[in-house]
C-alpha positions as CSV (number, residue, x, y, z in Angstrom):
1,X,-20.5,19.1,-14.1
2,X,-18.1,17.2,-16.4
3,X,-15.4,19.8,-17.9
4,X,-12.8,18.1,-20.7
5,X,-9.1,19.4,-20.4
6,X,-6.8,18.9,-22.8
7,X,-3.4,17.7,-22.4
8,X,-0.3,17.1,-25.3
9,X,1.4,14.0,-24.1
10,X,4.7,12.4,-25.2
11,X,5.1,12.0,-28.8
12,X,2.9,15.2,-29.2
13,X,-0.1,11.9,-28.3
14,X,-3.6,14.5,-27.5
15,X,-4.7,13.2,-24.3
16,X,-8.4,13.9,-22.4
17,X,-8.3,14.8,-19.0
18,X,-12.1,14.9,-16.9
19,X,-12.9,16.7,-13.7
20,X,-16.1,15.9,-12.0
21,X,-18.0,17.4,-9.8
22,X,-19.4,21.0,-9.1
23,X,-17.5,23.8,-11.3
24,X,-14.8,26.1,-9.5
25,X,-16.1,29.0,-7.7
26,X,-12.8,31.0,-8.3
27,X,-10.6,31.5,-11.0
28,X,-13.3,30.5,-13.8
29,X,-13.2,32.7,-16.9
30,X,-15.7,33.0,-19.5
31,X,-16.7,30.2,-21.6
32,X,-14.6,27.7,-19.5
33,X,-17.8,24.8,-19.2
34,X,-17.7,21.3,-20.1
35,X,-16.1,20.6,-23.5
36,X,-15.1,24.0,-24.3
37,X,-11.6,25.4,-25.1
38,X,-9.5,28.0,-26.0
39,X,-8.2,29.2,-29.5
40,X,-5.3,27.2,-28.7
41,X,-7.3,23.8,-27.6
42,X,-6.0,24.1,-24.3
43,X,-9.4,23.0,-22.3
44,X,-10.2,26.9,-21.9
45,X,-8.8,30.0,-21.2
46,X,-7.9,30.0,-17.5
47,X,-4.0,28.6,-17.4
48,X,-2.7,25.9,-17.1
49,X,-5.1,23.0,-15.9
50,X,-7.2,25.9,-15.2
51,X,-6.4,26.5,-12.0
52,X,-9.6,27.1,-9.7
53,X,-7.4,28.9,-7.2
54,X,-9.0,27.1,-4.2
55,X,-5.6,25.8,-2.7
56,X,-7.3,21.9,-2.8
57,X,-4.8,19.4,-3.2
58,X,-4.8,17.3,-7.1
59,X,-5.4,14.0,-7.4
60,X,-4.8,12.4,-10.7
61,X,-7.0,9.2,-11.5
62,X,-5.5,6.7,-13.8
63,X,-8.2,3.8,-15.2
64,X,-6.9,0.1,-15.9
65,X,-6.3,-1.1,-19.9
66,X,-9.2,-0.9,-21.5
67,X,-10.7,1.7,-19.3
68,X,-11.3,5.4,-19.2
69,X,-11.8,8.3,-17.4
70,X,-15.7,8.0,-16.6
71,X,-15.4,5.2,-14.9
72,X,-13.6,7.1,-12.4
73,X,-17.0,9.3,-11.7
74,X,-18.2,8.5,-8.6
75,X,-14.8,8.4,-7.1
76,X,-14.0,12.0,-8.3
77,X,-17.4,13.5,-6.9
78,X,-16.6,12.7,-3.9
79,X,-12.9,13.5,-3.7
80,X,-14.0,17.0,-4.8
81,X,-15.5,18.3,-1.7
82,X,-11.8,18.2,-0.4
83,X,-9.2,17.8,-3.4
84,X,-8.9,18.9,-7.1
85,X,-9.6,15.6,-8.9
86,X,-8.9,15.0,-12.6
87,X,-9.1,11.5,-14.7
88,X,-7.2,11.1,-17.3
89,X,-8.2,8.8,-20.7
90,X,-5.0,7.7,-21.1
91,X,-3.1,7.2,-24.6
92,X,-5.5,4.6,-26.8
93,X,-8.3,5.4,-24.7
94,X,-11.2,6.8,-24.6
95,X,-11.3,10.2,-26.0
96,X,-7.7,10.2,-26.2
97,X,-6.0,9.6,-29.6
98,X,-5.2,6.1,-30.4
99,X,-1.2,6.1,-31.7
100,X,-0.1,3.3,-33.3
101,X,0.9,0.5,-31.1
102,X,4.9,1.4,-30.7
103,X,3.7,3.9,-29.3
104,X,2.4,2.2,-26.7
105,X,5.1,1.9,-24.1
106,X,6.2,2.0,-20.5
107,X,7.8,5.0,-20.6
108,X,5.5,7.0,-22.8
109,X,2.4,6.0,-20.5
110,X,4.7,7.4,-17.4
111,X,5.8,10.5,-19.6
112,X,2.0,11.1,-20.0
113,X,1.3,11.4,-16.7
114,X,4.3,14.4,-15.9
115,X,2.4,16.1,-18.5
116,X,-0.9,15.9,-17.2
117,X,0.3,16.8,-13.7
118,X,1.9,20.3,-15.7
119,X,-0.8,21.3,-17.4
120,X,-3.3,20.8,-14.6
121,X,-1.0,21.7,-12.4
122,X,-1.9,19.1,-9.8
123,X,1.8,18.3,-8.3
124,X,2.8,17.0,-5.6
125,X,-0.5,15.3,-6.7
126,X,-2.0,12.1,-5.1
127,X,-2.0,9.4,-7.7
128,X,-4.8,6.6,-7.9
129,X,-4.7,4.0,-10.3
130,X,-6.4,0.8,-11.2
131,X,-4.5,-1.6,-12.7
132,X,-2.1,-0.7,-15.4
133,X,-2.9,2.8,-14.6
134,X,-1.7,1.9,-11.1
135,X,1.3,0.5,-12.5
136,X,2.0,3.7,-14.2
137,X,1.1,5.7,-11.0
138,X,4.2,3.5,-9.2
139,X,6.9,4.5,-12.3
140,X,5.9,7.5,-12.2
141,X,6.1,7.6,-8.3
142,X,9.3,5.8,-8.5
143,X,11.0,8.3,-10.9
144,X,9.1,12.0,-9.6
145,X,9.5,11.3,-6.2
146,X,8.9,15.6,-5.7
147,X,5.7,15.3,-7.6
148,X,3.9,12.8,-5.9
149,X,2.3,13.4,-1.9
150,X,0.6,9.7,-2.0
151,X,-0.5,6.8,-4.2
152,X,-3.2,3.9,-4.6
153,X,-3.0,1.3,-6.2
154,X,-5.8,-1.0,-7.1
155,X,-5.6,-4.6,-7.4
156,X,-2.6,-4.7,-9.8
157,X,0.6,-7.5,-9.1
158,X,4.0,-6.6,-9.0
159,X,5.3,-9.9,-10.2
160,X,5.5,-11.3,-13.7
161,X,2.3,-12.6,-15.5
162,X,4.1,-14.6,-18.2
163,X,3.7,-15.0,-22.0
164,X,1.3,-17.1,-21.8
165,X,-1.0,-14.5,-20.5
166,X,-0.8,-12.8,-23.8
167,X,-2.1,-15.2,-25.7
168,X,-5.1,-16.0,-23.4
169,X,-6.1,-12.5,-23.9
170,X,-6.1,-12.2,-27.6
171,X,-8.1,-15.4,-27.4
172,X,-10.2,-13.7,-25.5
173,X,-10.5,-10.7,-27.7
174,X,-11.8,-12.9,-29.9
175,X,-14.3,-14.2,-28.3
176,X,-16.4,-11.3,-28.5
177,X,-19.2,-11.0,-30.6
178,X,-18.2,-7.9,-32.0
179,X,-20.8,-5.7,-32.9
180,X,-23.2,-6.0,-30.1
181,X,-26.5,-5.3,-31.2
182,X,-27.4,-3.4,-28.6
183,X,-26.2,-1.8,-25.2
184,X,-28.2,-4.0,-23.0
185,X,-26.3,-7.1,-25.5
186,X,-23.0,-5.7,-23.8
187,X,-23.9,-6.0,-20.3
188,X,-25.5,-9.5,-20.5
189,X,-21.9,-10.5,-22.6
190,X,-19.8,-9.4,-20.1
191,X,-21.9,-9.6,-17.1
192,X,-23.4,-12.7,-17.7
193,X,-22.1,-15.1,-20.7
194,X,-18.4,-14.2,-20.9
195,X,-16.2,-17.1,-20.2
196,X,-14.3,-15.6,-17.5
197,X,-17.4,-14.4,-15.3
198,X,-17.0,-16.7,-12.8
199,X,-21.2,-15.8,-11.6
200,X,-22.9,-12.7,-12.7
201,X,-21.5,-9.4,-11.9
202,X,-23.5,-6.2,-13.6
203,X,-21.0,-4.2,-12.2
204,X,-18.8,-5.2,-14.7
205,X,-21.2,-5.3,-17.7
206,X,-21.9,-1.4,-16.7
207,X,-18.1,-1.4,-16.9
208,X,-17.6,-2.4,-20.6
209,X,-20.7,-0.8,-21.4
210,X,-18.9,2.5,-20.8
211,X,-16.0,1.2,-23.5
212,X,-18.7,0.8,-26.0
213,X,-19.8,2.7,-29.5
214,X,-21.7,2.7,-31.9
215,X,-21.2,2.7,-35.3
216,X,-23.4,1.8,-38.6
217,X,-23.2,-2.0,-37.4
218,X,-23.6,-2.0,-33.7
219,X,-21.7,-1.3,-30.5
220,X,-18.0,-2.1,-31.0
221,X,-15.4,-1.1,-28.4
222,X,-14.3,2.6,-28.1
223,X,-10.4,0.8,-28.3
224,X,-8.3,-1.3,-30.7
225,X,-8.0,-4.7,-29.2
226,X,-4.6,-5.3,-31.0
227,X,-3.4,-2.1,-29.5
228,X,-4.3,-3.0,-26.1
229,X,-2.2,-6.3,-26.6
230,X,0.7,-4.0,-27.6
231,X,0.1,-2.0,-24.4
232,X,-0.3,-5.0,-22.1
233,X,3.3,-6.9,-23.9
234,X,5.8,-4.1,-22.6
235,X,4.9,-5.0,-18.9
236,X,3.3,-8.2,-18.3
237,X,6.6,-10.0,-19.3
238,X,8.6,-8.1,-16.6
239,X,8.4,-8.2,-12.7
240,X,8.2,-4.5,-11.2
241,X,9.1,-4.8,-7.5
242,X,12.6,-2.4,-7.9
243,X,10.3,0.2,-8.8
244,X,7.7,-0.9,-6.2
245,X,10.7,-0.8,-3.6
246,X,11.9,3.2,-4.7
247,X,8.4,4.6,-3.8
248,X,9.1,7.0,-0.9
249,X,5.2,8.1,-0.3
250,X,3.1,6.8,1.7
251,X,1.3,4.4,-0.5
252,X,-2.4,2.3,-0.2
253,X,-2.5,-1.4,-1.7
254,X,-6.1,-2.4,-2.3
255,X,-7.1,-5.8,-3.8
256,X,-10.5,-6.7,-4.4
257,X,-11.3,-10.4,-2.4
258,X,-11.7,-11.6,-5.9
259,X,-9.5,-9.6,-7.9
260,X,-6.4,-10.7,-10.0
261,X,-3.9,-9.7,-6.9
262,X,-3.8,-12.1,-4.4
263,X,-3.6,-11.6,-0.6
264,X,0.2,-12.8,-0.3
265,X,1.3,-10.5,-3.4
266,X,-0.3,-7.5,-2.0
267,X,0.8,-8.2,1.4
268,X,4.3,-9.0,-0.4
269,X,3.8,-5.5,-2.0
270,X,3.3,-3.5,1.3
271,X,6.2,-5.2,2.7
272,X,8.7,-3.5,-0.1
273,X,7.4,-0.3,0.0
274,X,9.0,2.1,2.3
275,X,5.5,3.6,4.0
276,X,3.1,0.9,2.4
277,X,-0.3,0.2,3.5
278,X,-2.3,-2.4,3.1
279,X,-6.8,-2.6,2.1
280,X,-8.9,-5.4,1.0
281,X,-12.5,-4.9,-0.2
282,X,-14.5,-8.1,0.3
283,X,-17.3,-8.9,-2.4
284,X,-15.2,-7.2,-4.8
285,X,-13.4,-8.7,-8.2
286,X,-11.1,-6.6,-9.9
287,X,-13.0,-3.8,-10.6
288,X,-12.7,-2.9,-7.1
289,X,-13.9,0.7,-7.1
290,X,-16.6,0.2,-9.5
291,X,-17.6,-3.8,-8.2
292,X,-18.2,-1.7,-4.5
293,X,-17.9,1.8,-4.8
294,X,-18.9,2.7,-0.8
295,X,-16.3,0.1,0.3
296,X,-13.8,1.4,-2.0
297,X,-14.7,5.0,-0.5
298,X,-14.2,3.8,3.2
299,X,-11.0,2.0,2.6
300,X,-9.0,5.1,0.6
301,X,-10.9,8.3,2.3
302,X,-9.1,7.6,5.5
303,X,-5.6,7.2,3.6
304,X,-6.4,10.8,2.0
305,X,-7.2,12.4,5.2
306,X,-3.8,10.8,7.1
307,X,-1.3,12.6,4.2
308,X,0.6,14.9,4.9
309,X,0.1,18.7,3.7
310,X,1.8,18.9,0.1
């Protein structure tokens, strides 16, 4: 079961929040399935978040730039045997409305998250992000320290990328040979024939092939490149380690052994945290939970289990 929940972010932004797995066996009212919602467009008629009434602990799941919520799937089926799990397409993603690209900042990506965690009511929640969605999870961890029980992050640096960095990505961008014919033409692109596919990797044409629609053309992505360049300028120009440093929950550092976040960062990282930990999932780039999903699984299930109660 996939069930949509939606959620008014900062700026008024209309944000889509997913939970996966099998449907609540308490607290469900009428009409409250998959894509359905109340006169108000709340996500349904059962309170805020809908609240299945089970007492399991939230997780909220926040994807990387240029991600979404589906791509968190297999991690939320499993998590919801024990825990409440929700993804969130955040601002300029996926199902989520695309502001323009002021409105793309640090502190409204961090105010998103507070709402989410209200209207599902998740908090103290257990926040996992990948990438800049684990960057948000930290600032948000950072600043709500009574709102969040535990956090993983997933291969994202704490130091400074640079400038330069911006403008090898909107190179990038235009390197694509926007519109794709065909699905199957986006996973051999970005699997195979991109430029910075180091060997093949159909993990991470599945990946983009999830960002992907279609229109009269072809397959063009679900995003605005320019807008993710807007997203990506208000943080990799800064270093983030204060914030890293004021986490007070126990937190999980997982890099991929191929991933963007090096061994010595990430070790650096669990250093500055009060209660870090520290993972590493070999065979993995920086798609880390969707490169080796059973790995990823064995590295953060423990972590869960060891939290404390909320």
């Amino acid at each position: 079961m996939v069930r949509r929940i939606d959620v008014t972010g900062a700026g008024g932004v209309r944000l889509a929040a997913w939970e996966f797995g099998d449907p609540p066996k308490t607290g469900v009212q009428p009409g409250d399935q998959a894509g359905d919602q109340g006169a108000d467009g709340s996500g349904g008629p059962g309170g805020p978040g809908g609240p299945d009434g089970s007492g399991r602990p939230g997780v909220l799941l926040l994807h990387g730039l240029m991600g979404r919520a589906s791509h968190w799937a297999a991690t939320a089926r499993w998590l919801s045997g024990r825990h409440r799990a929700v993804a969130l397409d955040q601002r300029g993603h996926g199902r989520s409305e695309k502001p323009p690209k002021d409105a793309h900042t640090r502190e409204a990506y961090i105010e998103d998250v507070g709402a989410a965690l209200d209207r599902l009511g998740l908090a103290p929640a257990v926040l996992i992000g990948h990438g800049m969605g684990a960057l948000t999870a930290w600032q948000f961890a950072a600043i709500h320290p009574e709102l969040v029980r535990g956090l993983v992050v997933c291969d994202m640096r704490a130091s400074a990328l640079g400038g330069a960095s911006q403008q090898d990505w909107a190179e990038w961008f235009r390197s694509w040979p926007v519109p794709f014919a065909t699905l199957a033409d986006v996973r051999k692109w970005f699997g195979e024939d991109d430029p910075w596919v180091e060997r093949p990797n159909p993990a991470r044409g599945a990946f983009y092939a999830e960002v992907m629609a279609e229109a009269a053309d072809g397959w063009r992505p679900v995003f605005d490149p320019e807008q993710m360049l807007g997203a990506r300028a208000t943080w990799v120009r800064d270093a983030h380690w204060d914030e890293l440093a004021q986490v007070r929950c126990p937190t999980l550092v997982v890099r991929g052994l191929d991933g963007e976040l090096g061994r010595a960062e990430a070790q650096e990282m669990v250093r500055v945290l009060p209660r870090g930990r520290y993972a590493e999932v070999p065979d993995a780039g920086h798609l880390v939970h969707y490169d080796q999903p059973e790995t990823w699984r064995a590295v953060v299930e423990p972590f869960l289990d060891g939290l404390p109660d909320a």
